[in-house]
MARSEDO-460732 format. One line per 2 residues: number of its first residue (from 1); their letters; for each residue y, x, z of N, C-alpha, C, O, CB. Coordinates in Angstrom, 2 decimals. Each point is the difference from the previous one (the first is absolute). Last residue first. Glycine has a CB too. Example, Ala and Ser with C-alpha at 12.3 -4.5 7.8 and 13.67 -1.06 7.14 Angstrom:
2 = sa = -2.25 12.85 7.08 1.19 0.82 0.06 1.09 -0.77 0.73 1.11 0.51 0.17 -1.74 0.67 -2.32 | -5.09 -0.89 2.08 1.19 -0.89 0.00 1.20 0.90 0.00 -0.02 1.04 0.66 -1.15 -2.93 0.59 .
END
This chain:
164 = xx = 78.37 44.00 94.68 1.62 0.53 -1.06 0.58 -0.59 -0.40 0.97 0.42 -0.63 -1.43 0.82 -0.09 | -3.09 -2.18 3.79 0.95 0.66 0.61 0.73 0.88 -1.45 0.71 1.01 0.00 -2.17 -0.92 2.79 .
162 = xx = -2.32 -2.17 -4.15 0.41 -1.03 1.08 1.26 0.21 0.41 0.82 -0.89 -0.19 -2.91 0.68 0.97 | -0.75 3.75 -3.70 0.79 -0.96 -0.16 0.45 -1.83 0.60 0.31 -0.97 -0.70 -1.05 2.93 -0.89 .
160 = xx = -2.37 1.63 4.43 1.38 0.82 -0.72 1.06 -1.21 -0.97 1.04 -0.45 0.48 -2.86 3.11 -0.87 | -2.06 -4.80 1.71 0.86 0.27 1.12 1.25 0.71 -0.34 1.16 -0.40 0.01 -3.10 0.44 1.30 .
158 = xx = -1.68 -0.53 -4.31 0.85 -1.44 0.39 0.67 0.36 0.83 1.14 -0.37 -0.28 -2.47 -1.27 -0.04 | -1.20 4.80 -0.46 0.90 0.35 -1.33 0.79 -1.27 0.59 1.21 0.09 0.18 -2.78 1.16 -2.66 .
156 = xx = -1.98 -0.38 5.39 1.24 0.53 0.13 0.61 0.15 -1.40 0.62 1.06 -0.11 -1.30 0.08 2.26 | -2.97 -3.60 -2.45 0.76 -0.83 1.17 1.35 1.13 0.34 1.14 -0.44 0.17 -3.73 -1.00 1.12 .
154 = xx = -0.27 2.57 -4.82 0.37 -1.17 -0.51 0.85 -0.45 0.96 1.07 -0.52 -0.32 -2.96 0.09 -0.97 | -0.98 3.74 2.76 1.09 0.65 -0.69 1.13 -1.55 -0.69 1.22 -0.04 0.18 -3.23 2.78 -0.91 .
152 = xx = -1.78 -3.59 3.53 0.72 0.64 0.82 0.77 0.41 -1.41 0.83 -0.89 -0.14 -2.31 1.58 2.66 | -1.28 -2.40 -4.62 0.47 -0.89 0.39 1.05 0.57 1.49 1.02 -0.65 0.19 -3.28 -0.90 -1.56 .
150 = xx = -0.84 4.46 -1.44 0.79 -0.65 -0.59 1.01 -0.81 0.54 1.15 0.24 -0.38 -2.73 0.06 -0.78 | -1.56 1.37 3.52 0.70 0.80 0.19 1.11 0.01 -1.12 1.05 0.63 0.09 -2.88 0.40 1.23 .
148 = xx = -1.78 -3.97 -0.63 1.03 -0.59 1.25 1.07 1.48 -0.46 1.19 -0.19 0.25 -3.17 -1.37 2.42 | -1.35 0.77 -5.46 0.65 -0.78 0.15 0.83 -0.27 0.97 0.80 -0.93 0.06 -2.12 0.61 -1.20 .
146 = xx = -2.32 3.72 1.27 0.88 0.12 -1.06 1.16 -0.58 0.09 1.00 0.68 0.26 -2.63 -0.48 -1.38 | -1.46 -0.93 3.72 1.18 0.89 1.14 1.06 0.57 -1.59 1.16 0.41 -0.08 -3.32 1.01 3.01 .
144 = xx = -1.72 -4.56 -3.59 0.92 -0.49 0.98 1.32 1.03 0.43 1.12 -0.27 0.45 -3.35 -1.06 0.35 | -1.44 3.00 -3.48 0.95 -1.31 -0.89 0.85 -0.36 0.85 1.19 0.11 -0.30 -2.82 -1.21 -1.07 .
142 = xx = -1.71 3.70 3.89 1.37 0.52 -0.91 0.53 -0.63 -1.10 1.02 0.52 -0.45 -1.72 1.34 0.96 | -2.44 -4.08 2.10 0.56 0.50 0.89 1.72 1.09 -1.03 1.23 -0.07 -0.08 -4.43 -0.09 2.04 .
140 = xx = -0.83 -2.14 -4.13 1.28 -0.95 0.49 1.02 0.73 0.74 1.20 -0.13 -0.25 -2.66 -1.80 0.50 | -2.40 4.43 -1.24 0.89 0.03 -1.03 1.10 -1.06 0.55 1.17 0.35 0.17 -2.99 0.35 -2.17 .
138 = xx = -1.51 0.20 4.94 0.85 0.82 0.05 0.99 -0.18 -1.54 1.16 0.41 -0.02 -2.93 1.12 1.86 | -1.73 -4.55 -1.19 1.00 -0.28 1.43 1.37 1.26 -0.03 1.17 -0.18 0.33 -3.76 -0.77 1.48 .
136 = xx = -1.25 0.91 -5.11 1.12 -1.05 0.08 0.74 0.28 0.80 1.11 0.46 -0.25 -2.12 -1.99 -0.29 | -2.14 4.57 1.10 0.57 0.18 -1.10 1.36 -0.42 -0.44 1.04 0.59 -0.30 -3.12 -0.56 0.08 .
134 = xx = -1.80 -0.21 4.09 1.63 -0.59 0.41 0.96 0.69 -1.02 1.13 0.31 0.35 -1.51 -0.51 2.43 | -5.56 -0.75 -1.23 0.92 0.58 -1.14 1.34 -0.69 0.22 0.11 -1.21 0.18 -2.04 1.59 -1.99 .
132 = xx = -1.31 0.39 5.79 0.96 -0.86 -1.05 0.36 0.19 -0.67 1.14 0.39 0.23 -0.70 -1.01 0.48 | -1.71 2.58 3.97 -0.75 0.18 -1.50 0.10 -0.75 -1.00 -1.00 0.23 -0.68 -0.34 0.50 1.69 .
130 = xx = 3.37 -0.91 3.71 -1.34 -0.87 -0.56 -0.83 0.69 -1.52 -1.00 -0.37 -0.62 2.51 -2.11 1.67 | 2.95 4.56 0.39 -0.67 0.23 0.67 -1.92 -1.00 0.27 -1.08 0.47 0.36 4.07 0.56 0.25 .
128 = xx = 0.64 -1.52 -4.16 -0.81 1.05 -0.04 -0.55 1.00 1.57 -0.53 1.12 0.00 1.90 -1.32 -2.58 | 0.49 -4.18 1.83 -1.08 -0.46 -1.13 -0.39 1.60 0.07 -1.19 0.26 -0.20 2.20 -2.68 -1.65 .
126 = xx = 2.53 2.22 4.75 -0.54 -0.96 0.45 -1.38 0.11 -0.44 -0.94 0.14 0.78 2.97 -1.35 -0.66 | 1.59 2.96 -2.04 -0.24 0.96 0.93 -1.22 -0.84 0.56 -1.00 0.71 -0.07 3.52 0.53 0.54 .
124 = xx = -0.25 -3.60 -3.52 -0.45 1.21 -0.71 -0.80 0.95 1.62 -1.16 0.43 -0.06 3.68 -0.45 -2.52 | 0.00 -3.65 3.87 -0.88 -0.13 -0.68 -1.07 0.86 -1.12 -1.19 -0.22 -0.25 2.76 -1.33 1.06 .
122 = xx = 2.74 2.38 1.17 -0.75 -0.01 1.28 -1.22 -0.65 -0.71 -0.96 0.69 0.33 2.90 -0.91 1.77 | 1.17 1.31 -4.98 -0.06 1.00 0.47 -1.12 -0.65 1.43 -0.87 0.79 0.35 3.56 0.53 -1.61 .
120 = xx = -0.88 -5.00 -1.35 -0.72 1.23 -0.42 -0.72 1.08 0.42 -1.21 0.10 -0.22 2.47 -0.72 -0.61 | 2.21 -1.77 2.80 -1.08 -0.44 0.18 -1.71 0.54 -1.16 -1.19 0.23 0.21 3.45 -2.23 0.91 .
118 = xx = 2.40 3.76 -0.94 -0.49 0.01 1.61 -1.23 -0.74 -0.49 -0.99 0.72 -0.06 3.30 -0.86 1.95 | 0.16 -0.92 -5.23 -0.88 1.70 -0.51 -0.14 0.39 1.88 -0.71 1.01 0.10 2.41 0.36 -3.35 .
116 = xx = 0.53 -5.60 2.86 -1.34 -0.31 -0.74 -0.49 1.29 -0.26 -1.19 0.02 -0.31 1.78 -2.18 -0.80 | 3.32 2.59 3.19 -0.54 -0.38 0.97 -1.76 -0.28 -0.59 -1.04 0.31 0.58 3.74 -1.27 0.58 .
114 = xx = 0.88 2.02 -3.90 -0.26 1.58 0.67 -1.06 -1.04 1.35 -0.88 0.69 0.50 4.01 1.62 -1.07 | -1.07 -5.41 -2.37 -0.95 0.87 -0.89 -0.39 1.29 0.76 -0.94 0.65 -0.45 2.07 -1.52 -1.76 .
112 = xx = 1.77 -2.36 4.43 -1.42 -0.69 -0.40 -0.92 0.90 -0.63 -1.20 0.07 0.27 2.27 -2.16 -0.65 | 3.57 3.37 0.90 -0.44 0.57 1.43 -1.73 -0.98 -0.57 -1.01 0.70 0.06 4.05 -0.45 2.45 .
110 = xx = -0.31 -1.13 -5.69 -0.35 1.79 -0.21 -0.97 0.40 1.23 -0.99 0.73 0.00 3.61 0.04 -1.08 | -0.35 -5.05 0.67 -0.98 0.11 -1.18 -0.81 1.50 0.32 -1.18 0.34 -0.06 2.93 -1.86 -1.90 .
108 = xx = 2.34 0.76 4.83 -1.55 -0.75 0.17 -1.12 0.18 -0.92 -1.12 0.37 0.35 2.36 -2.02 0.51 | 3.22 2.70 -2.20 -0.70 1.04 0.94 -1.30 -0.42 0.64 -1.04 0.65 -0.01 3.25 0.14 0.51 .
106 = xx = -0.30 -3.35 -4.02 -0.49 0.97 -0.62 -0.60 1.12 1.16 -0.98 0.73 -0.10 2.68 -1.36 -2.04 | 0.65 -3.55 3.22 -1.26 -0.35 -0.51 -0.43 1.24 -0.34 -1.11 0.16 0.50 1.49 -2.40 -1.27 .
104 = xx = 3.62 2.90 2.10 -0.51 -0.27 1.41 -1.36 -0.05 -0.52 -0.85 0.77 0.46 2.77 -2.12 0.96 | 0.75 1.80 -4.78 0.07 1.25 0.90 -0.75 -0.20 1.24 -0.46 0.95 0.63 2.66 -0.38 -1.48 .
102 = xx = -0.28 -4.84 -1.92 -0.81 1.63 -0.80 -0.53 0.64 0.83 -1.04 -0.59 0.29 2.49 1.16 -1.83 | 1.38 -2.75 4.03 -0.98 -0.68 0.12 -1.07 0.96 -1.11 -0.92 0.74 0.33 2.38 -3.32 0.48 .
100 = xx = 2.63 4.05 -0.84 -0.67 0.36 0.88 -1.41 -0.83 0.28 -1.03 0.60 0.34 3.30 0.26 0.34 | 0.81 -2.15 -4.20 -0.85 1.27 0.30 -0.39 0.94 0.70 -0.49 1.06 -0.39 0.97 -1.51 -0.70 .
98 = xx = 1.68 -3.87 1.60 -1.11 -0.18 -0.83 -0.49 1.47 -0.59 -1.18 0.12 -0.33 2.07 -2.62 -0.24 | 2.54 2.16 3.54 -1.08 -0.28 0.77 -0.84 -0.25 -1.23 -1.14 0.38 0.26 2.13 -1.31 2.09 .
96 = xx = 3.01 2.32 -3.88 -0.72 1.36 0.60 -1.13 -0.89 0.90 -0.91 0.77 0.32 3.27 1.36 -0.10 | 0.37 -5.19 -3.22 -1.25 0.88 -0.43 -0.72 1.22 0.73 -1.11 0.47 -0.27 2.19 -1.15 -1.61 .
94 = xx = 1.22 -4.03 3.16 -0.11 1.24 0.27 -1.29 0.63 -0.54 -1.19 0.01 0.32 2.63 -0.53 1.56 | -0.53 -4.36 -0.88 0.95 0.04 -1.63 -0.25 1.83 0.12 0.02 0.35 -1.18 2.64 -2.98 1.09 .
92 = xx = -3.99 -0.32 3.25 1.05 0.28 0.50 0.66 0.63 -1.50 1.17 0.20 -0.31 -2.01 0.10 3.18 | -3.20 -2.80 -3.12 0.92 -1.06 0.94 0.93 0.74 0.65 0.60 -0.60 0.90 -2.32 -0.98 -0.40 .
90 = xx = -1.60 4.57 -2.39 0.33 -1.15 -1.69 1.21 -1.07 0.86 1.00 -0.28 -0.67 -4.30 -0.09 -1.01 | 1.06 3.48 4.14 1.11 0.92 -0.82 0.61 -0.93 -1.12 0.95 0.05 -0.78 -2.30 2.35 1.12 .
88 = xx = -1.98 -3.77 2.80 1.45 0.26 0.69 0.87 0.98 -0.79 1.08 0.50 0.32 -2.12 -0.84 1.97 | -3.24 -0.74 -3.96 0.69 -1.09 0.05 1.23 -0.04 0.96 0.83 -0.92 -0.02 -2.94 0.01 -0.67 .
86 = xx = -0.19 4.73 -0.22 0.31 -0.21 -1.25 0.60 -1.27 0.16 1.01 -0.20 -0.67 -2.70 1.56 -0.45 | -0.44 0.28 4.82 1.47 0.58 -0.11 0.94 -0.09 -1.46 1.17 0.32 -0.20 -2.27 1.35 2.00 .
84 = xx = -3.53 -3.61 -0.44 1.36 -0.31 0.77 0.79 0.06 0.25 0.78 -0.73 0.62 -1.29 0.61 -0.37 | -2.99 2.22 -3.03 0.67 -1.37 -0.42 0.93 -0.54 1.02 1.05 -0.51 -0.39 -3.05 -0.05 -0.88 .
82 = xx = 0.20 4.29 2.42 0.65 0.31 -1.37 0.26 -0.94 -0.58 0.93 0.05 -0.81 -1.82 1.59 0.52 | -1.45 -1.59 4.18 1.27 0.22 0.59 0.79 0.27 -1.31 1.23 0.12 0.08 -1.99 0.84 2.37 .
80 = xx = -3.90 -2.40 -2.80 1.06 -0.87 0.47 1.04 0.37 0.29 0.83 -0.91 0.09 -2.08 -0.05 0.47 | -1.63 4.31 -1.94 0.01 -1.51 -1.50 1.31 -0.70 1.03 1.20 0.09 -0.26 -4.73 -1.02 -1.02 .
78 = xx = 1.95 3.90 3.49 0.91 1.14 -0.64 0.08 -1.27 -0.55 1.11 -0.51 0.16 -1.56 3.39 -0.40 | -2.23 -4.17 3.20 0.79 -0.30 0.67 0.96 0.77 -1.19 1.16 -0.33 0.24 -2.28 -0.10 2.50 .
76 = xx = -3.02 0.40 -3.78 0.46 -1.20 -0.28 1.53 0.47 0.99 0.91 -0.12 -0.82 -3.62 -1.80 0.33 | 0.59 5.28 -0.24 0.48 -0.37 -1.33 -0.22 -1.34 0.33 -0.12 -0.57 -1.08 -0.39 2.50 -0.61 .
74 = xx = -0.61 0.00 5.37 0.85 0.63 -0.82 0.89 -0.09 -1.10 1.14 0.44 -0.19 -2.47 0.17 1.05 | -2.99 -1.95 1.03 1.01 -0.97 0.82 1.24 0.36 -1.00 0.55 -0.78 -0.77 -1.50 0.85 3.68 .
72 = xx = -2.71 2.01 -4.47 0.27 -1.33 -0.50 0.61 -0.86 0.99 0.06 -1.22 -0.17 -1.86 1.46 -1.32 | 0.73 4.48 2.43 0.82 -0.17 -1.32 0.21 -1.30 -0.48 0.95 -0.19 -0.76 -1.76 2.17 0.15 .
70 = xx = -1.82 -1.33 4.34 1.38 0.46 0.50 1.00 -0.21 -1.15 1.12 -0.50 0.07 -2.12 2.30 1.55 | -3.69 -2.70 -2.30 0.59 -1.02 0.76 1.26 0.24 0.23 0.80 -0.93 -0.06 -2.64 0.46 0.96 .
68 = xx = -0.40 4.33 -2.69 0.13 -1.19 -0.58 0.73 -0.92 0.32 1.10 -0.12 -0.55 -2.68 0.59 0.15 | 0.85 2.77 3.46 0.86 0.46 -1.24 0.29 -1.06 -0.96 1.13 -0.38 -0.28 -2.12 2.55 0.45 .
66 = xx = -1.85 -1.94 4.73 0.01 -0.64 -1.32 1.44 0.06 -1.10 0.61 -1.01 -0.35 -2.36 -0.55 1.82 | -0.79 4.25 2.76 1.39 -0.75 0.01 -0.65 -0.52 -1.51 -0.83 0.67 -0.62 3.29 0.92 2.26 .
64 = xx = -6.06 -0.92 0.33 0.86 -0.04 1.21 1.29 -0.44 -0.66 0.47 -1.12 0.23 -1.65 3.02 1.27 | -2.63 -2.65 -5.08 0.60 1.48 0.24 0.63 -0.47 1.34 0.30 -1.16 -0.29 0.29 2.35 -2.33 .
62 = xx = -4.58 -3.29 -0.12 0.77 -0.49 0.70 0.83 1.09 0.67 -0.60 0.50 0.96 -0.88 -2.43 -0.87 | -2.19 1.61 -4.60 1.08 0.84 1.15 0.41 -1.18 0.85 -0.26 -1.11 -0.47 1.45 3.16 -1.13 .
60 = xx = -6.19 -2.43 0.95 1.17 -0.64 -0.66 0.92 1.01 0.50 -0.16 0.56 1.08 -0.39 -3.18 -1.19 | -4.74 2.03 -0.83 1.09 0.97 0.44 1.15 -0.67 -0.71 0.16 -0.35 -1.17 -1.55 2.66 1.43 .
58 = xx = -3.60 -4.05 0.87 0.89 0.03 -0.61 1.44 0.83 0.62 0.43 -0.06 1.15 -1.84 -2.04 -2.04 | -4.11 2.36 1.76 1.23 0.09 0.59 1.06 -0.03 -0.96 0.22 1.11 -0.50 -1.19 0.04 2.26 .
56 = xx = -4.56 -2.45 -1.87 1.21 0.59 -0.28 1.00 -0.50 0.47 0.16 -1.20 0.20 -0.94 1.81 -1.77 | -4.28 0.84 3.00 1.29 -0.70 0.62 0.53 -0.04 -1.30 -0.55 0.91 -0.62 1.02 -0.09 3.15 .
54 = xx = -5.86 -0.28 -2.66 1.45 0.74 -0.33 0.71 -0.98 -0.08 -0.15 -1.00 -0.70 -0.35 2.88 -0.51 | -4.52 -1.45 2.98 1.02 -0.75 0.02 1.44 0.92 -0.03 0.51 0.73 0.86 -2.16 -2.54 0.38 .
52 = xx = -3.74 2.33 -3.20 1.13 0.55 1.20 1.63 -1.22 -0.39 0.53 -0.47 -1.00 -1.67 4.06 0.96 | -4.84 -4.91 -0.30 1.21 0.33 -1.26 1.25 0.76 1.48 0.03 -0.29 1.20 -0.43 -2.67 -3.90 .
50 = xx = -4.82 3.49 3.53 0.80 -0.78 0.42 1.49 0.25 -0.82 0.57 1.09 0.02 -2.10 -1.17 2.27 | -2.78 1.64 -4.32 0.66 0.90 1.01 0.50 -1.48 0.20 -0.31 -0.81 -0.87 0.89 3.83 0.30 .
48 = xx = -5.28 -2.04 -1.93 1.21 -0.94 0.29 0.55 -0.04 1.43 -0.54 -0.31 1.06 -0.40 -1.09 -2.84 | -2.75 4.30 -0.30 1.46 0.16 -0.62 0.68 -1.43 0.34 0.96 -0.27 -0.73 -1.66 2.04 -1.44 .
46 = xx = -3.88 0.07 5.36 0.96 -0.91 -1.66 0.78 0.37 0.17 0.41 0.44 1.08 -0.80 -2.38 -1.65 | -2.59 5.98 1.02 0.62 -1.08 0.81 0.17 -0.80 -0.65 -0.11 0.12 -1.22 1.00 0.81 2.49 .
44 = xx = -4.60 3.10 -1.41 0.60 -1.41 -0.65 0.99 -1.14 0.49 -0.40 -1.14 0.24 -1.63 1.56 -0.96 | -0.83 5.21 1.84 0.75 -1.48 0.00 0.90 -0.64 -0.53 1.17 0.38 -0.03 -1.67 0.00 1.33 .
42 = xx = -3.44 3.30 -2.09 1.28 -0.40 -0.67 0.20 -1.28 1.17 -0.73 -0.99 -0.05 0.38 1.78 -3.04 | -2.83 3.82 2.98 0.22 -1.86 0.70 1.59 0.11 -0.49 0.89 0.84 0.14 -2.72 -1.36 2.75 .
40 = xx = -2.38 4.07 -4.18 1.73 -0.28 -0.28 -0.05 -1.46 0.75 -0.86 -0.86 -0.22 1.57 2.20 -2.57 | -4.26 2.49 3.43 0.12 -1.20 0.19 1.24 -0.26 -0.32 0.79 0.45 0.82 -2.38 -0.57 0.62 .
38 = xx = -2.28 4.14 -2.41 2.02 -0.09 0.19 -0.31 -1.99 0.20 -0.92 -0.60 -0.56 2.75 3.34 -1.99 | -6.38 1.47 3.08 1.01 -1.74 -0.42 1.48 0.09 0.52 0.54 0.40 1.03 -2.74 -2.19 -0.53 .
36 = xx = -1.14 6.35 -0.96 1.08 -0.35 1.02 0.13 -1.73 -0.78 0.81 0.04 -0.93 0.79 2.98 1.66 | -6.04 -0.24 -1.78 1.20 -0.32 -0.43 0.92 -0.49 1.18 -0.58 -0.56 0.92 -0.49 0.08 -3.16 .
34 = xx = -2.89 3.20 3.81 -0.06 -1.54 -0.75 1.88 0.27 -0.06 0.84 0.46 0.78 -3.60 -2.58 0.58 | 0.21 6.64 -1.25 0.25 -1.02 1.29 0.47 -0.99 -1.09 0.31 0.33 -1.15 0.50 1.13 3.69 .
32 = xx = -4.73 2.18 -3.44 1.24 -0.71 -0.81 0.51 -0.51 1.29 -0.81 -0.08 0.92 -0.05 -0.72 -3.52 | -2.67 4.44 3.25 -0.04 -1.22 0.16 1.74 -0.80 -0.67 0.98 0.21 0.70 -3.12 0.48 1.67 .
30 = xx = -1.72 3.68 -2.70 0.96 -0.23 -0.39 0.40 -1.41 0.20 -0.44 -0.73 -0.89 0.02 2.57 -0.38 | -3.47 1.79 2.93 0.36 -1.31 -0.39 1.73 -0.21 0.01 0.69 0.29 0.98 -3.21 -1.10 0.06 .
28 = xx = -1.37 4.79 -1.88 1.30 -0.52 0.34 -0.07 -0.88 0.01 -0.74 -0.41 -0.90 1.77 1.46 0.38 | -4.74 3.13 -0.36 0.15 -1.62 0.20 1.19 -0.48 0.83 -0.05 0.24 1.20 -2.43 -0.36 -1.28 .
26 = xx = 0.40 4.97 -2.61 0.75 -0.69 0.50 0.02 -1.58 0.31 0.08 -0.70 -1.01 0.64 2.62 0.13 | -2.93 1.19 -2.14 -0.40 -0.21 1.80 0.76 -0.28 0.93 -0.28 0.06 1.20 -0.93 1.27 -1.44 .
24 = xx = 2.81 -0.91 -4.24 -1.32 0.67 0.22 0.19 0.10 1.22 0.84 0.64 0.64 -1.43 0.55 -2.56 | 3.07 -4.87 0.67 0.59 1.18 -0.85 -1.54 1.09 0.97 -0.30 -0.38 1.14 4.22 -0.21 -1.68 .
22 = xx = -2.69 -4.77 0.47 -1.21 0.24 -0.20 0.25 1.51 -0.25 -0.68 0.21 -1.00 -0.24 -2.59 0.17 | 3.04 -2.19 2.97 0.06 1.21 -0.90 -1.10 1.02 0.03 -0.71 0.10 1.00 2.99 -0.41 -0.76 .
20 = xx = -0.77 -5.45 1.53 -0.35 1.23 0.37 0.19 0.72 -1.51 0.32 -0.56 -1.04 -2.04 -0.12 3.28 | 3.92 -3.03 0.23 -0.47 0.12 -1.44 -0.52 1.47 0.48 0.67 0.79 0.67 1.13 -2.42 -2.61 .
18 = xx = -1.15 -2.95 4.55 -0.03 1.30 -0.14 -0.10 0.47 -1.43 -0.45 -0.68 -0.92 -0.46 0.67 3.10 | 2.47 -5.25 -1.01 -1.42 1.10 0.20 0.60 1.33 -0.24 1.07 0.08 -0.62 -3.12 -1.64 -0.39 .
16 = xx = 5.33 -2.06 1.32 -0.71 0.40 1.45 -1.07 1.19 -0.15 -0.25 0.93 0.77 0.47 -3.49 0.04 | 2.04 0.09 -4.73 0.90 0.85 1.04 -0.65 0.76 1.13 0.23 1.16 0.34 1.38 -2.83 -0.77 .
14 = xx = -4.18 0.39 -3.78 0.48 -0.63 1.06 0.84 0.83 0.73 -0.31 1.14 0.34 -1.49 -2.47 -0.32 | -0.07 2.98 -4.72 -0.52 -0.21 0.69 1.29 -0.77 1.21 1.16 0.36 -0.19 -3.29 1.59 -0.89 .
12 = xx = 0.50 -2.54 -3.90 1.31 1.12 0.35 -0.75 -0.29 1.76 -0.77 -0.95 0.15 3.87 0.55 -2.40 | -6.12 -0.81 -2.10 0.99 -0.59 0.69 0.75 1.28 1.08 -0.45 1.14 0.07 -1.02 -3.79 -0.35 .
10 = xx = -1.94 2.94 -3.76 1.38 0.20 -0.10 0.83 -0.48 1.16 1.21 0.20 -0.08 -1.59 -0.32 -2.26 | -4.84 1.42 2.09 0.75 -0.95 0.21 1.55 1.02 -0.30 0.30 1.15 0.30 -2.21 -2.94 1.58 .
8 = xx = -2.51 3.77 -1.39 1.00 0.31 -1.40 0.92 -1.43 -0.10 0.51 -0.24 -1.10 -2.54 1.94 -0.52 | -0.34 1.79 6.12 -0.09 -1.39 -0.56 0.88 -0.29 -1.50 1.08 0.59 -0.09 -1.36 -1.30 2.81 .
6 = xx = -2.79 4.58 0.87 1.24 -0.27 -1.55 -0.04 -1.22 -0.55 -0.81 -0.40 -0.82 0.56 2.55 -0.11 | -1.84 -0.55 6.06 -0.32 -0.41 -1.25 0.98 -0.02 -0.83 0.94 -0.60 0.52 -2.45 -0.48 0.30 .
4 = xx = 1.06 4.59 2.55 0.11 -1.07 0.12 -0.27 -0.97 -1.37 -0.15 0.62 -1.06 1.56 0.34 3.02 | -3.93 3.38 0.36 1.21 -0.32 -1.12 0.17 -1.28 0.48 -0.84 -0.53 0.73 0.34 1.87 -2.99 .
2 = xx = -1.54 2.20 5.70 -0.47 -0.89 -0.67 1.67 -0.18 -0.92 1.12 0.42 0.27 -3.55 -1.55 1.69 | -0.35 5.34 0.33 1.24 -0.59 -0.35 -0.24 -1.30 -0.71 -0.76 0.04 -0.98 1.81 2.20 0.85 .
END
């Protein structure tokens, strides 16, 4: 039986060599398999993206019927037919045409204020289908229908006392 030599080096032995064992008469070779290497590959792009081109789209209402516009023919033609009837009431000397002329300006006035809460109302609807805060839009809206429901009552109190 031959021994092998006992070496008293501390170095660890190579992936590849054998390690043999030595248990009574026994001879094994015990072979390690070589560490697995992990390779991480990082790729590195540049970070300089092409800038993105953002449209903006100004949003304007422009509503089909225009309520607005409708209310400011309205009250010019209510203004003029109330002075024309004030000056045909002043050159026939007749107070029932000068208060009707009253009465004519005040119904107009009123039909302007229910026409300006139309326009409201389609604008409010408008800002909240776009997503729009339409807070404002809706408070005018009932100030408006406030004032007109004053002003319808104001216009039939004139009427009732007209006819007594």
């Amino acid at each position: 039986m031959q021994q092998e030599p006992i070496s008293n080096s501390t170095s660890s032995p190579t992936p590849s060599e054998p390690i043999t064992s030595n248990r009574e008469g026994s001879s094994e070779q015990i072979t390690n398999p070589p560490p697995q290497t992990q390779y991480i590959q990082t790729q590195i792009q540049p970070t300089t993206m092409a800038p993105q081109q953002v449209v903006y789209i100004p949003l304007k209402f422009t509503p089909q019927t225009n309520y607005r516009t409708i209310s400011y023919i309205v009250l010019v033609v209510g203004i003029f037919v109330g002075i024309m009837m004030n000056v045909f009431s002043g050159i026939m000397g007749s107070s029932i045409i000068e208060s009707m002329a009253s009465l004519v300006c005040c119904g107009f006035f009123t039909g302007v204020v229910f026409l300006d809460a139309a326009y409201y109302k389609s604008k409010a609807d408008w800002e909240q289908t776009y997503g729009i805060a339409n807070s404002g839009t809706k408070t005018n809206m009932v100030l408006e229908i406030i004032i007109g429901i004053i002003l319808t009552l104001f216009f039939f109190f004139e009427i009732f006392f007209l006819f007594l």
